[in-house]
C-alpha positions in Angstrom: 143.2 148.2 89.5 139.5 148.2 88.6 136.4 147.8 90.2 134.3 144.4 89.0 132.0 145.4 86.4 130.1 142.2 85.9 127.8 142.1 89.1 127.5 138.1 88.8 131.4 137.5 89.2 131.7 140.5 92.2 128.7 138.5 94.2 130.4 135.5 93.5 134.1 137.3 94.7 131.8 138.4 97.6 129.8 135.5 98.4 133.6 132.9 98.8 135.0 136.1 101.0 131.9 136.4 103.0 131.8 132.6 104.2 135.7 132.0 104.2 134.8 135.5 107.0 132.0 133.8 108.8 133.5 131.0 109.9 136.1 132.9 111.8 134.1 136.2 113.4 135.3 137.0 116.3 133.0 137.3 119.5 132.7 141.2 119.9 132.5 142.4 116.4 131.9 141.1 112.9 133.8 141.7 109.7 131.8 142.0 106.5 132.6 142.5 102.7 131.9 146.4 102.1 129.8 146.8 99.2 130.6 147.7 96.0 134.5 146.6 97.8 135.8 144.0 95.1 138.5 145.3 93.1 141.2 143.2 90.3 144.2 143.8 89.0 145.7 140.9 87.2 144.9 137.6 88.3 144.2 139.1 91.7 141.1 140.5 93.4 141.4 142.8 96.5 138.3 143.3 98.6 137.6 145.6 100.9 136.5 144.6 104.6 135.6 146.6 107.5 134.6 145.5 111.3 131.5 147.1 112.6 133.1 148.6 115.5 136.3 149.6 113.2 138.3 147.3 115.6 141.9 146.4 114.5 143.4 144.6 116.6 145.6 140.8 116.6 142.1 138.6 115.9 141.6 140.9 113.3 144.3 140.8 111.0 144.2 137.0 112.3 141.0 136.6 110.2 141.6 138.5 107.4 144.9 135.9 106.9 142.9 132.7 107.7 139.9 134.1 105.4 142.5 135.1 102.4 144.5 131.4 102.8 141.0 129.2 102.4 140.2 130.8 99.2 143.5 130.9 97.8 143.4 126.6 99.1 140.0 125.7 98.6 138.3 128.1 95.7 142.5 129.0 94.4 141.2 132.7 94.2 144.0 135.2 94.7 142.5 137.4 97.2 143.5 140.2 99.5 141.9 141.7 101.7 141.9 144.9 102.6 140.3 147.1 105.7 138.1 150.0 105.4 139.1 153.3 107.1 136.7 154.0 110.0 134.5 157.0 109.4 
């Protein structure tokens, strides 16, 4: 697994990840793309996410599923992503 050297494919990686993620945020927290967080390894890219209040909890993992399925549908980007560890 390596990290994304060219910038222009990671912000686009990050840009599909980012709106499949807006669409769903939940009410008391958002999830965002870390930076610097898109990874590949084969034909697959794993990008890492993290909530703002390092929730994890059923709506969640809920979004990180419905976010991953709309790109692999709509953009057929093999994507996983992954949470942060809290600080």
């Amino acid at each position: 697994m390596a990290v994304i050297a060219d910038a222009a494919e990671a912000a686009r990686i990050t840009s599909l990840v980012q709106r499949a993620l807006d669409k769903r945020q939940p009410r008391s927290y958002r999830v965002q793309v870390e930076p610097g967080g898109v990874l590949r390894e084969d034909d697959w890219y794993h990008v890492v996410v993290r909530s703002d209040q390092d929730v994890r909890n059923y709506d969640f993992y809920n979004v990180l599923a419905e976010a991953e399925a709309e790109n692999q549908d709509e953009a057929k980007l093999n994507v996983l992503l992954v949470p942060a560890v809290g600080d």
